[in-house]
DRENGU-166511 format. One record per residue: residue number from 1; y, x, z of N, C-alpha, C, O in turn. Coordinates in steps of 0.05 Angstrom, whole numbers, plus 5000, padded with zeros to 4 digits. Layout:
BEGIN
REC   num     nY     nX     nZ    caY    caX    caZ     cY     cX     cZ     oY     oX     oZ
REC   NUM      Y      X      Z      Y      X      Z      Y      X      Z      Y      X      Z
...
//
This chain:
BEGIN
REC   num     nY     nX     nZ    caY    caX    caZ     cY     cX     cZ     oY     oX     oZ
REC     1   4977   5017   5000   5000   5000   5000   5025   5018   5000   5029   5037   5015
REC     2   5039   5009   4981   5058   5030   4981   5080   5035   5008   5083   5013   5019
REC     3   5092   5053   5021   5115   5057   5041   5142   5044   5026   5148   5048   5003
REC     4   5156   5026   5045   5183   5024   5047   5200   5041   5060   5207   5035   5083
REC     5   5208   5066   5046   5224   5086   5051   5252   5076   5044   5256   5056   5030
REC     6   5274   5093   5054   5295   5091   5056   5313   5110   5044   5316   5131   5057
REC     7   5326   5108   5018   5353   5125   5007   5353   5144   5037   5348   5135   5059
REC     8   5359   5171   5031   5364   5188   5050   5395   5194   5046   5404   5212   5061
REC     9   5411   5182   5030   5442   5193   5027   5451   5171   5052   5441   5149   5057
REC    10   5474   5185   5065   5484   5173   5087   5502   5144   5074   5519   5143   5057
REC    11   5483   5116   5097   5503   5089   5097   5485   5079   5067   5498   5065   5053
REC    12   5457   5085   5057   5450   5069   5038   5427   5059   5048   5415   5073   5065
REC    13   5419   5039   5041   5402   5014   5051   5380   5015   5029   5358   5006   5034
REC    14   5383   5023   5010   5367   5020   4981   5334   5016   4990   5330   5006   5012
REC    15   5316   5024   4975   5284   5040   4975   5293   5055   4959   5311   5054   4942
REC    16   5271   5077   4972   5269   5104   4956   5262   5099   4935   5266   5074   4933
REC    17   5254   5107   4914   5245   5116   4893   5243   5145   4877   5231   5150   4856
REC    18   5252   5157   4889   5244   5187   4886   5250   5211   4897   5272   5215   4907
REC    19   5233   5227   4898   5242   5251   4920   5245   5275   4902   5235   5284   4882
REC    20   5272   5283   4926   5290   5311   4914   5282   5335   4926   5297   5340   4945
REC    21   5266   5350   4923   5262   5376   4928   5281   5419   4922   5280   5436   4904
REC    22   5288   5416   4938   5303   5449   4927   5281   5471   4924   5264   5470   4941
REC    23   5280   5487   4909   5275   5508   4899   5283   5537   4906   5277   5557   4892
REC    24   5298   5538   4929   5313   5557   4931   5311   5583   4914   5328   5587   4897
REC    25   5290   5604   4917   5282   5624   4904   5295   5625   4874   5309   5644   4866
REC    26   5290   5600   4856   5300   5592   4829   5323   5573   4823   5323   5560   4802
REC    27   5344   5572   4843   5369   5561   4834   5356   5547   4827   5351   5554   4804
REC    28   5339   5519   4835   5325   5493   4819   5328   5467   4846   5323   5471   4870
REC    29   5335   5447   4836   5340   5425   4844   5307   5408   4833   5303   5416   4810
REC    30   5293   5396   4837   5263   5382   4833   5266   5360   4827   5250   5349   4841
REC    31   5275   5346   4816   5270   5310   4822   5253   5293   4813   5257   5287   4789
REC    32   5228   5279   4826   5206   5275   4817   5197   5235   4820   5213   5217   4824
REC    33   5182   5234   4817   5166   5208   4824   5155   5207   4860   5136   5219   4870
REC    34   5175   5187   4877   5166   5182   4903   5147   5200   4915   5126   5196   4903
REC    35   5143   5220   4936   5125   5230   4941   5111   5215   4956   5123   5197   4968
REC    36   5080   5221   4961   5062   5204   4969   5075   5205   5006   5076   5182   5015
REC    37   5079   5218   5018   5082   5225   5043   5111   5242   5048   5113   5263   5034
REC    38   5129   5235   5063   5156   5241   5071   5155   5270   5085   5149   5275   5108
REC    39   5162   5287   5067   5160   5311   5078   5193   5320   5101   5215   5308   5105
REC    40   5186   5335   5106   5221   5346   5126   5234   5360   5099   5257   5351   5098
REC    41   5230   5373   5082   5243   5390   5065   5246   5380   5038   5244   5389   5015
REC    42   5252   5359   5048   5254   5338   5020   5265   5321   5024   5261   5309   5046
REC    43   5292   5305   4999   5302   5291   5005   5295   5254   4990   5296   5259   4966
REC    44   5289   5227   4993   5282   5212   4989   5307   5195   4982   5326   5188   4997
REC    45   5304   5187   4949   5337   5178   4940   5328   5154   4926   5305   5150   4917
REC    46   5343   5141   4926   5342   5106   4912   5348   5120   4880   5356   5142   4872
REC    47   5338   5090   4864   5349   5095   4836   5377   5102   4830   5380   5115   4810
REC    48   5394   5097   4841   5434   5099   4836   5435   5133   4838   5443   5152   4824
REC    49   5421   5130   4868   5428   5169   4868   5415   5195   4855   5423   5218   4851
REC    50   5385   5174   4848   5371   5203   4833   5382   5194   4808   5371   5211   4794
REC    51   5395   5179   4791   5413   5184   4772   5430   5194   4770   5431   5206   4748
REC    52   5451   5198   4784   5472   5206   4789   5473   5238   4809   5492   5252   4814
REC    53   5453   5241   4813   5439   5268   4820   5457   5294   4807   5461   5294   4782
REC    54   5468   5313   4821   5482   5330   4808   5479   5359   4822   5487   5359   4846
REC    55   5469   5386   4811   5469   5405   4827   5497   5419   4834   5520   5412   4829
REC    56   5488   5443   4849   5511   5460   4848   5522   5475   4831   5510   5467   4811
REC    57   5538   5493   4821   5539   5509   4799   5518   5528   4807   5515   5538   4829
REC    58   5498   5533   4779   5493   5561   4770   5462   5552   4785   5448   5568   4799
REC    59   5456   5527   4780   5432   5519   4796   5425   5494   4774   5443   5484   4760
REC    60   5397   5487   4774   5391   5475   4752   5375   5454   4761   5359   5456   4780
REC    61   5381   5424   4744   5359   5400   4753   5342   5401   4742   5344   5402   4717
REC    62   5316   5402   4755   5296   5391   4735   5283   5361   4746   5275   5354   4769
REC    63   5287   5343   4718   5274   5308   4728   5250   5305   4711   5246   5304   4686
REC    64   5234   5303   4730   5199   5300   4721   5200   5275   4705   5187   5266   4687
REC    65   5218   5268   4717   5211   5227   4701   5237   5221   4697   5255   5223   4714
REC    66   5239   5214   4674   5264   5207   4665   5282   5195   4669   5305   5202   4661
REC    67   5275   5169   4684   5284   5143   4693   5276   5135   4717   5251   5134   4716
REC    68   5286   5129   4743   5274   5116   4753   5277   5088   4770   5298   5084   4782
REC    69   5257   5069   4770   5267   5038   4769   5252   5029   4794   5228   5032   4797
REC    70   5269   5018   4812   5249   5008   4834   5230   4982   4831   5235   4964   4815
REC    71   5209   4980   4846   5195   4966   4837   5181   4945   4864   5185   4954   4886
REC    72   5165   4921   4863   5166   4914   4883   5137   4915   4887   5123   4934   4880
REC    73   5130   4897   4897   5105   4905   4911   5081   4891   4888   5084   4872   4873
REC    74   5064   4904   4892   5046   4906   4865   5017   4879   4867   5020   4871   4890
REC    75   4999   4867   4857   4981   4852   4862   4957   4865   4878   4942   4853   4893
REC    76   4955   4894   4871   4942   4910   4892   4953   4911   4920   4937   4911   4939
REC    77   4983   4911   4925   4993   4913   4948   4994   4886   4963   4998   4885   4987
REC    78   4989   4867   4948   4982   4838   4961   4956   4840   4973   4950   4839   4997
REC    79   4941   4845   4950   4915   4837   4966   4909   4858   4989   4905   4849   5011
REC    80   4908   4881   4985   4917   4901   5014   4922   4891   5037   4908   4894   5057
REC    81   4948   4877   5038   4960   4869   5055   4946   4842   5070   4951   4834   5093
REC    82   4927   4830   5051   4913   4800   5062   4896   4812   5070   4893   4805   5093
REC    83   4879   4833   5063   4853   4841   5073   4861   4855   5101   4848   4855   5122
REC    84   4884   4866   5098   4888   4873   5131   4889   4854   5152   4875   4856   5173
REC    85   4910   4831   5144   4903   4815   5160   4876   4800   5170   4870   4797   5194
REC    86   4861   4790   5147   4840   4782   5156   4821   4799   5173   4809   4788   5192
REC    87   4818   4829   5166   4799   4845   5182   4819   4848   5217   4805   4848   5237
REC    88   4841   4848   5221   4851   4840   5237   4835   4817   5252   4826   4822   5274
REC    89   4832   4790   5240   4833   4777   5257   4811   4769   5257   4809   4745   5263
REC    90   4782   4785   5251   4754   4783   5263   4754   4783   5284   4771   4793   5299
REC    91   4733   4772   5290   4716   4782   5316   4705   4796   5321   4683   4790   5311
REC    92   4702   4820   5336   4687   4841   5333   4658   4840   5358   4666   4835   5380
REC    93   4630   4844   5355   4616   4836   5370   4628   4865   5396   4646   4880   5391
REC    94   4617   4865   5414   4624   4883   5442   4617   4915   5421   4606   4915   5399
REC    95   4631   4943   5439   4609   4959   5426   4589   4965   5445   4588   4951   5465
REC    96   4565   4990   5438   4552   4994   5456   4568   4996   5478   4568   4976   5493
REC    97   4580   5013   5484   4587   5025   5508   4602   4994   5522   4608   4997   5546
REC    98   4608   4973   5513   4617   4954   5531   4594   4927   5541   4596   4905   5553
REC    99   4576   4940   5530   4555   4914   5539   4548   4926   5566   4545   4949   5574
REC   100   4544   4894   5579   4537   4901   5608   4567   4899   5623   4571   4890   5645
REC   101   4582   4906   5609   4607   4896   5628   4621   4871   5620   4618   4860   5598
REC   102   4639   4863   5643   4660   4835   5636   4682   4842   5638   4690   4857   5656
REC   103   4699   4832   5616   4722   4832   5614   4745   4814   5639   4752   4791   5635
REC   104   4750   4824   5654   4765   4815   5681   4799   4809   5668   4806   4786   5673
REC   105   4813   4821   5657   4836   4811   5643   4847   4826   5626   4841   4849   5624
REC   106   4869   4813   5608   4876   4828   5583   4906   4829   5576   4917   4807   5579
REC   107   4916   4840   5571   4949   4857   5564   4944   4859   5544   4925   4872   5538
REC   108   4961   4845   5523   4966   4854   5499   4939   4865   5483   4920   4851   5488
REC   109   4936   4881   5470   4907   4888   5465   4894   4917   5479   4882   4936   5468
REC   110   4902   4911   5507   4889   4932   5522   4868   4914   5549   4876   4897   5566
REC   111   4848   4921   5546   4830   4905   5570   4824   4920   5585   4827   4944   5582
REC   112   4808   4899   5619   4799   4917   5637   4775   4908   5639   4771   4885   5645
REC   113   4754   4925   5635   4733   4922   5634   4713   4926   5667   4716   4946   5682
REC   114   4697   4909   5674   4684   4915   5704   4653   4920   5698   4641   4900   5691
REC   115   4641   4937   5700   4614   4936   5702   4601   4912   5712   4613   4901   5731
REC   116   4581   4903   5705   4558   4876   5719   4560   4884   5749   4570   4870   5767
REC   117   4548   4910   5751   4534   4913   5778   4565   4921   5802   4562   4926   5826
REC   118   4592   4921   5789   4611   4929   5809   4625   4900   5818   4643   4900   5835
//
């Protein structure tokens, strides 16, 4: 299911759509297709800003993907999202290690379990 990430330019609300990586060693600016996982050394920009994307002098962009268009959530990301819920809201039989005991009371989804024999 895809992440709802956030424009990393300060005061934008957008979704990401693509991440900006520096190059230092090679005066290179990166700009690619969303990375799978939000790194620290990378920056996460909506469509407005990775267009409008501009280096420093004497430093160079490179854009993996030409365009980039946000997009919403996919028929894969539906059904994802139903199957979670439903496996959520099984019932799950005891595991080993809890048979033989009773459940005495419950917080949220943390229980206290009592042995038979205590």
């Amino acid at each position: 299911m895809r992440s709802v990430r956030q424009c990393s330019r300060t005061a934008c609300q957008r979704a990401a759509v693509a991440t900006l990586t520096y190059v230092y060693a090679d005066s290179t600016a990166v700009l690619g297709p969303l990375a799978q996982l939000a790194e620290p050394h990378s920056y996460d920009l909506c469509a407005e800003h990775a267009e409008r994307l501009t280096a420093p002098r004497g430093w160079e962009v490179v854009r993996l993907t030409p365009q980039f268009t946000e997009t919403g959530p996919s028929p894969d990301d539906l059904s994802a999202l139903a199957e979670a819920v439903r496996e959520a809201g099984r019932v799950r039989p005891p595991a080993a290690s809890e048979q033989g005991s009773v459940e005495t009371s419950r917080r949220g989804h943390l229980r206290v379990l009592r042995a038979d024999g205590e």
